[in-house]
N, C-alpha and C positions, 0 to 999 in steps of 0.2 A: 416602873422599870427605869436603871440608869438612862440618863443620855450620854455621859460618856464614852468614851472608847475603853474596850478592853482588848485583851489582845487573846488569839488565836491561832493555832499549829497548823498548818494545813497537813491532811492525812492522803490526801488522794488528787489528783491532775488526771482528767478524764475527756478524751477527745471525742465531742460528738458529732462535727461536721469538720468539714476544711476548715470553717473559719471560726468554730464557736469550739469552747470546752468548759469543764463542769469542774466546780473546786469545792471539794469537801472538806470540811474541820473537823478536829478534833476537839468536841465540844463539852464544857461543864455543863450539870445540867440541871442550872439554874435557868442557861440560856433554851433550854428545848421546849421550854411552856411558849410556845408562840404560834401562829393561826395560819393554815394553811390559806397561801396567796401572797404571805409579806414580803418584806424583802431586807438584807443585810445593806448595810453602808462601807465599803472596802476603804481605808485608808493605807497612803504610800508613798512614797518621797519618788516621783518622776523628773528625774535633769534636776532634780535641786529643788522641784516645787511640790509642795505637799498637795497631792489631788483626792478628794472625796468622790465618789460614787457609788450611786443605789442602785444595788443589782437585784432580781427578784429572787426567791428560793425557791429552788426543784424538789426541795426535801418536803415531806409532807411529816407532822409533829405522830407520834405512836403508828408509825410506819418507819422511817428511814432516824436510824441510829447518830447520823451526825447532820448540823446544818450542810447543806446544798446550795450554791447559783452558780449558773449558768453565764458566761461572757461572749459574746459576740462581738467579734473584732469590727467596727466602724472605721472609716476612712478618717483621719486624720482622728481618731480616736487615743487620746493619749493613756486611759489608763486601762481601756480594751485590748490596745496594740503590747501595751508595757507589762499587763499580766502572765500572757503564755509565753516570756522569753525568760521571767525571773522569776517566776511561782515556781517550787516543788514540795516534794513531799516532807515536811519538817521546817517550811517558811513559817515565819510566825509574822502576823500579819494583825494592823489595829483594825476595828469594826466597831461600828456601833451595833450595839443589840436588834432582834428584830424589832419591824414596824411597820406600822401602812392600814389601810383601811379598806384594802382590795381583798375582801375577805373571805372565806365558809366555813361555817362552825356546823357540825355534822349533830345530828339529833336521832338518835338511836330509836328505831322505830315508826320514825317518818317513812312514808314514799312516794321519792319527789324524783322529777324530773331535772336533770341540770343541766343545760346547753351552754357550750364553751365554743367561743370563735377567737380564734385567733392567726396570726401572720409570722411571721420569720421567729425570731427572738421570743416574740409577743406568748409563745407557748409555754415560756418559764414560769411562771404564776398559774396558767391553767394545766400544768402537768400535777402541782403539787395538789389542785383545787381532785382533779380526775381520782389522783389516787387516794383522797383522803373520803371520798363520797363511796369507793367501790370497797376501801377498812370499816366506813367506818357507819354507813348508812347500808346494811346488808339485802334492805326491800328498795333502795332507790336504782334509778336509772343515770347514766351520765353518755352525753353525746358528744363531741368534737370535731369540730367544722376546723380544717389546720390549711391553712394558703402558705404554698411556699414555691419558689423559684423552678426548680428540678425535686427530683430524688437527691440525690448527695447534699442536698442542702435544708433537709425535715431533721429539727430536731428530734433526739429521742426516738427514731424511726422504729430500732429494733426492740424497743422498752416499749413502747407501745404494741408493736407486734402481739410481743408476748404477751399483755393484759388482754389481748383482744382473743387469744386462744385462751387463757384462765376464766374471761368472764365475758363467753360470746352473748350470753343473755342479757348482758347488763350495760356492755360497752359498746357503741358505735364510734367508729371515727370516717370522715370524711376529708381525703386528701384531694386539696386546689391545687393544680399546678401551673403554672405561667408557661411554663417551658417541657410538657410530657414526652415521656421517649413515643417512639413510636408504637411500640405496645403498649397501652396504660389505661386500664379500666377505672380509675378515678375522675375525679369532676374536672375540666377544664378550664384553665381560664381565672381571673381574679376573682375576689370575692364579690359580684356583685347583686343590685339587690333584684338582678332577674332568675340569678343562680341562685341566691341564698331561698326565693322564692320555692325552686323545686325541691330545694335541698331536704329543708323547713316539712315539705310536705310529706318526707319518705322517711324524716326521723322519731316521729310519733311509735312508745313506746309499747308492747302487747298487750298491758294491762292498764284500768285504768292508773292515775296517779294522783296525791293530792292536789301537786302544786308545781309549777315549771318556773325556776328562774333560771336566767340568763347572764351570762359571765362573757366580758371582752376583753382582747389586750390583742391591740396594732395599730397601725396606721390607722390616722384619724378619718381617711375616706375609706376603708373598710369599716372603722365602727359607728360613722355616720348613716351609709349602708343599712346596715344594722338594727342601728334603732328606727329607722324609716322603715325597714320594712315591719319590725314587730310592731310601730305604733299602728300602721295598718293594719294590723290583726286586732290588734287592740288588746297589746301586754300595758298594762300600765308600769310608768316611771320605775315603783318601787320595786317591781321584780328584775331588772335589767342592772346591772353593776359593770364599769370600765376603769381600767387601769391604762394612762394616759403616761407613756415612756416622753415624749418631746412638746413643750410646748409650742404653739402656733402663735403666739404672741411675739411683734419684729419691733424693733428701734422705734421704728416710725410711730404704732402704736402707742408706744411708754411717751413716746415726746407728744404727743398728742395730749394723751391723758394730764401729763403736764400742768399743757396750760388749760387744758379746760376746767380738772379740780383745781386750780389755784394754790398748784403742790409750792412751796417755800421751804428757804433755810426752818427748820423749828428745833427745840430741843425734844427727846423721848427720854421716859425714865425706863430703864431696863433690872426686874428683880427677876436677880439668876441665884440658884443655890443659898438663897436668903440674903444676899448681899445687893446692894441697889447700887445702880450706874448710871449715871447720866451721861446722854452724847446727845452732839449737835449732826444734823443730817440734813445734808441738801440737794436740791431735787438731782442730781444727778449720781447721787448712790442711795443705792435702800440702807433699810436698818440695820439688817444682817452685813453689809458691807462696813458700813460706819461701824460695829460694833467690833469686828473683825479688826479693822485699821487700829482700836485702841485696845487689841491686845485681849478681848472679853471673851472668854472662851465656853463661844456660843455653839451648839447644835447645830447642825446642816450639813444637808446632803447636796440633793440637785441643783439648790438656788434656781432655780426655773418654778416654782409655784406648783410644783409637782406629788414629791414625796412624804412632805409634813413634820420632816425632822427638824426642821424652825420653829414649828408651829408654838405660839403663845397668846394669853387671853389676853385681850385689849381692857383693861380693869377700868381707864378714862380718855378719856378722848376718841378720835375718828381716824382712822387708817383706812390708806387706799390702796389697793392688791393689784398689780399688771394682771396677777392672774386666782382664778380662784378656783380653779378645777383641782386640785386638790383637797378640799376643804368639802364637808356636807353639806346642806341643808341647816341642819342640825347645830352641827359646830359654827358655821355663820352670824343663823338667830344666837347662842351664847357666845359671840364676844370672839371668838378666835381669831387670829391670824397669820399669817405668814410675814415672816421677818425678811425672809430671802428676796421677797417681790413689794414688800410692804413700806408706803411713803407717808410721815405725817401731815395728816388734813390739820388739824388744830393744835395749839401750844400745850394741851394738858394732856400728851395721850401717855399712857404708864404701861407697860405689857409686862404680864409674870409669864414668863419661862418654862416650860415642862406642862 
């Protein structure tokens, strides 16, 4: 799939709490082959400065007619704060195609268990994952453990509602609230791993199942949480998947790493779209910056070591990552990296693109 930007009609501006709303396209559909959990890349000219951001999709693919995300307005968020005052219906808006690796590919037949935890925001990716298992997997199970503030602040409160009366056999959700009215038969309190504990134990499905994976997206001490307490159980690695919105990687950190790898001025050779680039980069901008400053019109999203829309294979030499939670296993062992968070360790390193 392209990495460039294409552009986009917005069809619909859709309020789903005080501070969050849902922006759907008007979409070709070349772009609707894409996997439930990923996310679009929004581009837009904020005060004069062109800002990128990866939002996740709510839309789930052979279910909902047009791409879907969801925006949650952040404090000092410039292009969360800058979308619901200038988005409507007939904005046309650049994007990069979807992407990500936060994924669930349904398999007709199976039946499996799916448990989803997530926090505020964090239910954009696990809404599209919910509806795409109850289309499309018609013997599985799916559960949702959702922490949020009060009531007025659950996404997709009455969207959920409804799936929970369409498919009382198949659907559980469980709402955390920090802040409950005073009538509220829901779980109290944050996610933690004395609650996720009972929780865990009451959402065991009526029949047996083949197989239970585990799907996250919030805050890092909720999904730490998390897997503390399924490794207790003893869910192995593979069956647990997270999608990680902010890294926890600070200043101090990156200047650290510094000078311990013995990061230096070096040059990179960079092959974009068949053409070869060379820049010089030093230690105080990554690749993706340096590449950016000469003009190379590179892929990127979060620039936080995040989303993977930098992502390119390291063909020579040795690259060093502030951060590597975005990346597998997998992609690691062959060679990949991120450009956005990525410093050259040696003079020969050549990264292709895409």
């Amino acid at each position: 799939m392209s990495v460039h930007p294409v552009k986009l009609k917005v069809a619909e501006v859709i309020r789903e709490t005080p501070e969050t709303i849902s922006i759907s396209f008007e979409t070709p559909n070349e772009l609707l082959d894409y996997q439930a959990g990923q996310f679009l890349t929004l581009i837009a000219q904020v005060e004069g400065e062109p800002i990128r951001r990866a939002y996740s999709l709510c839309s789930t693919p052979g279910v909902d007619e047009k791409l879907c995300v969801s925006v949650k307005q952040v404090e000092n968020g410039k292009m969360s704060n800058w979308l619901p005052k200038n988005v409507s219906p007939g904005f046309e808006m650049e994007v990069l195609p979807p992407i990500g690796h936060f994924t669930f590919l349904p398999v007709r037949g199976k039946k499996r268990h799916i448990v989803l935890f997530g926090a505020g925001s964090g239910i954009t990716p696990l809404f599209s994952i919910l509806k795409s298992v109850l289309a499309h997997e018609p013997d599985s199970f799916v559960s949702l453990v959702y922490g949020n503030r009060n009531e007025n602040s659950i996404i997709y409160k009455t969207k959920l509602e409804e799936l929970q009366v369409k498919h009382p056999a198949k659907l559980k959700v469980v709402h955390c609230l920090t802040q409950p009215p005073d009538v509220w038969y829901g779980a109290k309190g944050r996610i933690s791993e004395e609650l996720l504990e009972e929780i865990l134990h009451h959402l065991q499905p009526a029949s047996p199942v083949q197989e239970t994976l585990y799907y996250m997206c919030g805050p890092h001490g909720m999904m730490e949480s998390v897997e503390h307490v399924l490794g207790k159980q003893g869910v192995i690695k593979d069956k647990i998947h997270r999608e990680i919105f902010h890294s926890n990687v600070d200043e101090a950190t990156k200047q650290q790493a510094v000078e311990e790898q013995g990061i230096i001025t070096r040059e990179v050779t960079i092959i974009l779209d068949g053409k070869t680039h060379k820049i010089t980069v030093d230690p105080s901008s990554t690749i993706l910056e340096t590449a950016l400053d000469k003009d190379i019109d590179m892929p990127y999203s979060c620039q936080s070591g995040l989303c993977t829309a930098c992502r390119g294979k390291c063909l020579s030499g040795k690259v060093h990552m502030d951060e590597t939670e975005g990346l597998s296993d997998d992609e690691l062992d062959s060679g990949y990296v991120l450009t956005c968070v990525g410093h050259p360790l040696t003079a020969d390193v050549v990264i292709q693109i895409g």
